[in-house]
mmCIF file of the C-alpha atoms, coordinates in Angstrom:
data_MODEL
# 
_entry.id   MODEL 
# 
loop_
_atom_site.group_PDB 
_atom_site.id 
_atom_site.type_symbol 
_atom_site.label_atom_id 
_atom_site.label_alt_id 
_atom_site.label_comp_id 
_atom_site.label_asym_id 
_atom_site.label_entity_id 
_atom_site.label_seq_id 
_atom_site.pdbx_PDB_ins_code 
_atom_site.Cartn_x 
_atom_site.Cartn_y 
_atom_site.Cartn_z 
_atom_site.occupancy 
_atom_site.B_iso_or_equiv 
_atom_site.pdbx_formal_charge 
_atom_site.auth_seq_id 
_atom_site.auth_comp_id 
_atom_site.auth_asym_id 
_atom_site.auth_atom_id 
_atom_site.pdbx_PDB_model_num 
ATOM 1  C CA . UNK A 1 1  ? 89.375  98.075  77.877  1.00 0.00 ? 1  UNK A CA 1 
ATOM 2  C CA . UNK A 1 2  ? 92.618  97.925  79.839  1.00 0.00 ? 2  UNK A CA 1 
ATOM 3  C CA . UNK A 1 3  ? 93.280  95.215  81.751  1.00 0.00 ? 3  UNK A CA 1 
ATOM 4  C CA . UNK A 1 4  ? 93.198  95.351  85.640  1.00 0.00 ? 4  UNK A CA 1 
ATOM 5  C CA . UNK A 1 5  ? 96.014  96.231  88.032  1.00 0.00 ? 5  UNK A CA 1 
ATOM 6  C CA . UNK A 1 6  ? 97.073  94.572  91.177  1.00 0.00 ? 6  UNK A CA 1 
ATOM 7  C CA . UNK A 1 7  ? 98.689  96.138  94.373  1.00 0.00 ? 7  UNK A CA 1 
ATOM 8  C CA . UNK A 1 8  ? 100.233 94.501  97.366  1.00 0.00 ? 8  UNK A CA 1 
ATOM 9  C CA . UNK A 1 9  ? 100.991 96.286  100.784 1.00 0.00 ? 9  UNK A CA 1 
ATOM 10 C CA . UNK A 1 10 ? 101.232 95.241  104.499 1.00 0.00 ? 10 UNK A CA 1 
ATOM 11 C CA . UNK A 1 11 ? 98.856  95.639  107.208 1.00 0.00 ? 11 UNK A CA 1 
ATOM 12 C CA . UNK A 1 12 ? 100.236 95.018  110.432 1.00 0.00 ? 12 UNK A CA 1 
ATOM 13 C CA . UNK A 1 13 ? 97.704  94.535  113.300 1.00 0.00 ? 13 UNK A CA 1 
ATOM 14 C CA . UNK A 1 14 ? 98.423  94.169  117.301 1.00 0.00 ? 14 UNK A CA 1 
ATOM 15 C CA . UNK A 1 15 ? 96.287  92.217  118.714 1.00 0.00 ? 15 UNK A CA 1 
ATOM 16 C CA . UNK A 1 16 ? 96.125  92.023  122.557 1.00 0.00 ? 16 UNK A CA 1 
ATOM 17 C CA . UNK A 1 17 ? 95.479  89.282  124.977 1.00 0.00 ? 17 UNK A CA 1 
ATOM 18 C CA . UNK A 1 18 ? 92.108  88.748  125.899 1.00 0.00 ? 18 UNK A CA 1 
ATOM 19 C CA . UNK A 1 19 ? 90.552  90.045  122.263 1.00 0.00 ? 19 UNK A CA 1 
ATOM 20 C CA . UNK A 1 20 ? 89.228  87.327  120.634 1.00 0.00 ? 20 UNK A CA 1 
ATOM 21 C CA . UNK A 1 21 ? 91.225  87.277  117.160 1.00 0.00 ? 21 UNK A CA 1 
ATOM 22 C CA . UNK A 1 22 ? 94.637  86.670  119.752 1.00 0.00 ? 22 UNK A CA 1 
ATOM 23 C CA . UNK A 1 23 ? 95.512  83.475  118.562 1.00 0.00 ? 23 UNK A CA 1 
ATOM 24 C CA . UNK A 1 24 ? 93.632  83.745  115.545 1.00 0.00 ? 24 UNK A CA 1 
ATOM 25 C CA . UNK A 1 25 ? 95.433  85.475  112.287 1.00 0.00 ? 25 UNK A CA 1 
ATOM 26 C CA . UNK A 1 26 ? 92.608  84.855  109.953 1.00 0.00 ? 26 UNK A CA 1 
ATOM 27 C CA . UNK A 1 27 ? 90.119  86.110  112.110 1.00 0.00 ? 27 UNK A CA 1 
ATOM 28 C CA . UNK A 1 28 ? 92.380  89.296  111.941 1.00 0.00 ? 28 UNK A CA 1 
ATOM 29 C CA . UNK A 1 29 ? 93.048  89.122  108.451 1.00 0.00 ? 29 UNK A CA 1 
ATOM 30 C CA . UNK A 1 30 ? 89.079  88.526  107.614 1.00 0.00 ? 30 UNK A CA 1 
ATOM 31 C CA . UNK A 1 31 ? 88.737  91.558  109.624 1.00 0.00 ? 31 UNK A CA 1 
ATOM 32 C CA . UNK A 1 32 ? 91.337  93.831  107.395 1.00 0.00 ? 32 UNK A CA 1 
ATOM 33 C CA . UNK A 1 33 ? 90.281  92.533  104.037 1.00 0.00 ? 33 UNK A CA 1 
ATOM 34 C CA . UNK A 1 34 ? 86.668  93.196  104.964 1.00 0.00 ? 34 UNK A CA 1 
ATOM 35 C CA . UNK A 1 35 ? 87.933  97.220  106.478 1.00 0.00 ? 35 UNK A CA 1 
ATOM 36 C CA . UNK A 1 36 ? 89.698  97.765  102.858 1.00 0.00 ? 36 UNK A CA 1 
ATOM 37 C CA . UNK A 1 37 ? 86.432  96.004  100.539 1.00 0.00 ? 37 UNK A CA 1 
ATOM 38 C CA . UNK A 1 38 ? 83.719  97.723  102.319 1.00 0.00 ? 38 UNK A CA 1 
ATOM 39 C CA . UNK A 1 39 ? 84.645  101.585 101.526 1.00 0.00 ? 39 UNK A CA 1 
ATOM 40 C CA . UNK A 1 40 ? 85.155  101.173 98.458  1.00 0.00 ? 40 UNK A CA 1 
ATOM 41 C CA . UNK A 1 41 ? 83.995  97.837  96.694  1.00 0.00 ? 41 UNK A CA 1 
ATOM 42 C CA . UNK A 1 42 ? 87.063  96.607  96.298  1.00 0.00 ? 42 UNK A CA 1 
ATOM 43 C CA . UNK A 1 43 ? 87.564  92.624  96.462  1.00 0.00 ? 43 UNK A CA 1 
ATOM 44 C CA . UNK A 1 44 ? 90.706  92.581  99.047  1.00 0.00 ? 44 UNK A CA 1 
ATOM 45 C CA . UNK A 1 45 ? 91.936  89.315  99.532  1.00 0.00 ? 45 UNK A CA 1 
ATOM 46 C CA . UNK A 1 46 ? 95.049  87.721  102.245 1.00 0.00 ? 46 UNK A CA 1 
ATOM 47 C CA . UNK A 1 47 ? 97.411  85.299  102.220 1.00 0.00 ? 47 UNK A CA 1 
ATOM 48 C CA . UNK A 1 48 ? 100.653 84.624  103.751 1.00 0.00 ? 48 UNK A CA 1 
ATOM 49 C CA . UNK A 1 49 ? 100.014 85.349  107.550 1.00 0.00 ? 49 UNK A CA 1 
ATOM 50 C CA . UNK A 1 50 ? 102.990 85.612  109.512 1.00 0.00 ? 50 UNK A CA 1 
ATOM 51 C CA . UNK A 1 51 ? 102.936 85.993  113.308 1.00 0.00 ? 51 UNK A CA 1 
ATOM 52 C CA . UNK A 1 52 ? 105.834 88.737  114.184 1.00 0.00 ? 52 UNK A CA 1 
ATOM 53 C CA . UNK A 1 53 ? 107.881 88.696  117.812 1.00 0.00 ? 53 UNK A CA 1 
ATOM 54 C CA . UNK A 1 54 ? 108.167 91.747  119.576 1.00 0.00 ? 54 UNK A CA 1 
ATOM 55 C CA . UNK A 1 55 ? 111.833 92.487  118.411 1.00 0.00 ? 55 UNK A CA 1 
ATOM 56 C CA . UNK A 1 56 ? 110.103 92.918  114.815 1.00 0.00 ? 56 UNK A CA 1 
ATOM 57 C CA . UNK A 1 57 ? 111.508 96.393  113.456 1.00 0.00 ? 57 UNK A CA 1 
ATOM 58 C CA . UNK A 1 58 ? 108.230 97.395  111.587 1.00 0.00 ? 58 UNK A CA 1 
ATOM 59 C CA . UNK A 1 59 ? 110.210 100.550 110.060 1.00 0.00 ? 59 UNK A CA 1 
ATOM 60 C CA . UNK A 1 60 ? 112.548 97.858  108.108 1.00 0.00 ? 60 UNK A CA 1 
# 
């Protein structure tokens, strides 16, 4: 049996005032692990949160 293979990518959320994950970043990353497990039993997990400003080039 072949052992198993990892991937890493970026999710980048915005969350707006008033929501109630603004403030939060685990409550959004709980939210995006649990969006990518569900489909397709996968175990997602997160880790190195990072809040971003708004002069953040997500295209970079």
């Amino acid at each position: 049996m072949a052992a198993p293979r990892m991937y890493r990518f970026a999710v980048t959320v915005r969350v707006e005032e008033g929501h109630e994950a603004y403030g939060d970043p685990e409550w959004v990353a709980d939210a995006a692990a649990g969006a990518l497990s569900n489909v397709y039993e996968l175990r997602c997990i997160w880790h190195e949160l990072k809040e971003l400003d708004e002069d953040t080039d997500l295209l970079a």
